[in-house]
N, C-alpha and C positions, 0 to 999 in steps of 0.2 A: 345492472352492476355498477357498483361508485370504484370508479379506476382511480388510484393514488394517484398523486401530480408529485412529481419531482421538482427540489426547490434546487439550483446552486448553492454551494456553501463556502468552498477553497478548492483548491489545488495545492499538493503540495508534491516535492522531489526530495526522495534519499538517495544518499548518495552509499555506498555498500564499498566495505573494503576487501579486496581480493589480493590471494586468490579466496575461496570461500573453505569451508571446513568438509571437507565429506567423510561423515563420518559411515558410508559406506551402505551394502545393502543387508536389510534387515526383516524383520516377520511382516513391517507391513512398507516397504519399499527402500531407495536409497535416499537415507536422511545426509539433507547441505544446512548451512550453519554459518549466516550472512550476518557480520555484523555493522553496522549503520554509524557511517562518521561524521555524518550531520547534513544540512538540507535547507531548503527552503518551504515556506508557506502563503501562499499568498490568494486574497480572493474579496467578494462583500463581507465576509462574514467576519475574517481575523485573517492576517497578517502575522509572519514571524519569522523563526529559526526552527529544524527540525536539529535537538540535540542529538551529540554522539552516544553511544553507549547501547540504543539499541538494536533489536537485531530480527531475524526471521528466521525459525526451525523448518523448514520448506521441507517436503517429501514429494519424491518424483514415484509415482505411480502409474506405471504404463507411459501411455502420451501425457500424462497431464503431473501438475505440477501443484500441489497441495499445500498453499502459505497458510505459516504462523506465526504472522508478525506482533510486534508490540515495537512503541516509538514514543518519545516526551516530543511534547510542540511547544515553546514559550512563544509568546504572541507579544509583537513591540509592546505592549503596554504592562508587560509582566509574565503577566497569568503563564501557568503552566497545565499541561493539557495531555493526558496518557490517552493514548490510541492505540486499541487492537483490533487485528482484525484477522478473521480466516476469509481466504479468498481458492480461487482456483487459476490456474493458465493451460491453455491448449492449443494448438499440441507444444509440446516441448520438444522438439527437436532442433537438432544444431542449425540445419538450415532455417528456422523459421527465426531463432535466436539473433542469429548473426543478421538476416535481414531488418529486423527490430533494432540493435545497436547501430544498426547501420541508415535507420530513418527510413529503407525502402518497405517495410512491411507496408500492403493494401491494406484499407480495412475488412474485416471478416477475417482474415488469414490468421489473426490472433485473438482468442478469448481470453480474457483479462479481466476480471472482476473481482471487488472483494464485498467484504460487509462492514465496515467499520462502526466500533463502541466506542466512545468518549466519555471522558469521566473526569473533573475538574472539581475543586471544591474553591473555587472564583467566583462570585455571582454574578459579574460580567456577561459570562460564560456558563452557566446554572444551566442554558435551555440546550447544549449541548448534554447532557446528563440525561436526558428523557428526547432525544432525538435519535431517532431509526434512519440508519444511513448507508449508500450503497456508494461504489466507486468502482470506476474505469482506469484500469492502470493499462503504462507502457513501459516496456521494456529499454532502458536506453546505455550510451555507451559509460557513464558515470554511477549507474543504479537503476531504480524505478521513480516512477511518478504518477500519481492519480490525481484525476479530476472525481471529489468528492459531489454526492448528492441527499440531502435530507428530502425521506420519503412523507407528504403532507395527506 
């Protein structure tokens, strides 16, 4: 079997404005409604700002915590870069929350993962378009933050 290699790519942090929206529970959990007031980007790959304006439709499902993010990255040299992604977190409880904003969460205590798509019409930036990418987020006292991975 040919096992993928994982490349680094960036790191980035939003920062989320609260409190968040909940718009309460529904046929398929309690939908929250985070909206994103900008950020950092940084790494080999690109460098930048994560703009304000976007946001995450998250749905808490049982233990787990089901993101629908979307976010603009402009990267120091311009370019501008849309990224979505669905992800999961688990478990979601207060206490694991609050030890994550608080820097004490171990590892393993939190699953954290997303999938991020990129899509840019920069050609800089072109091979982010047809790159398959996964990411490790944390939960912090400002927002979240992932360390991004292109799968090779």
């Amino acid at each position: 079997m040919d096992a993928p290699n994982l490349e680094y790519l960036f790191s980035y942090s939003a920062d989320i404005d609260e409190p968040q929206q909940g718009v309460g529970g529904g046929p398929f959990g309690f939908r929250m409604i985070a909206l994103v007031t900008g950020g950092w980007v940084k790494g080999p790959r690109m460098n930048g700002e994560v703009l304000p304006g976007g946001g995450d439709w998250a749905l808490v499902d049982g233990d787990a915590l089901r993101l629908d993010a979307r976010i603009t990255i402009k990267t120091d040299d311009e370019a501008l870069i849309y990224l979505s992604y669905r992800g999961v977190i688990t478990p979601i409880d207060a206490e694991t929350i609050a030890k994550s904003m608080a820097g004490t969460l171990e590892p393993g205590e939190l699953y954290y993962r997303t999938t991020p798509i990129m899509e840019t019409g920069d050609e800089r930036y072109a091979w982010l378009n047809t790159t398959v990418a996964v990411a490790v987020g944390r939960i912090e006292a400002t927002g979240v933050s992932y360390d991004v991975f292109g799968v090779n």
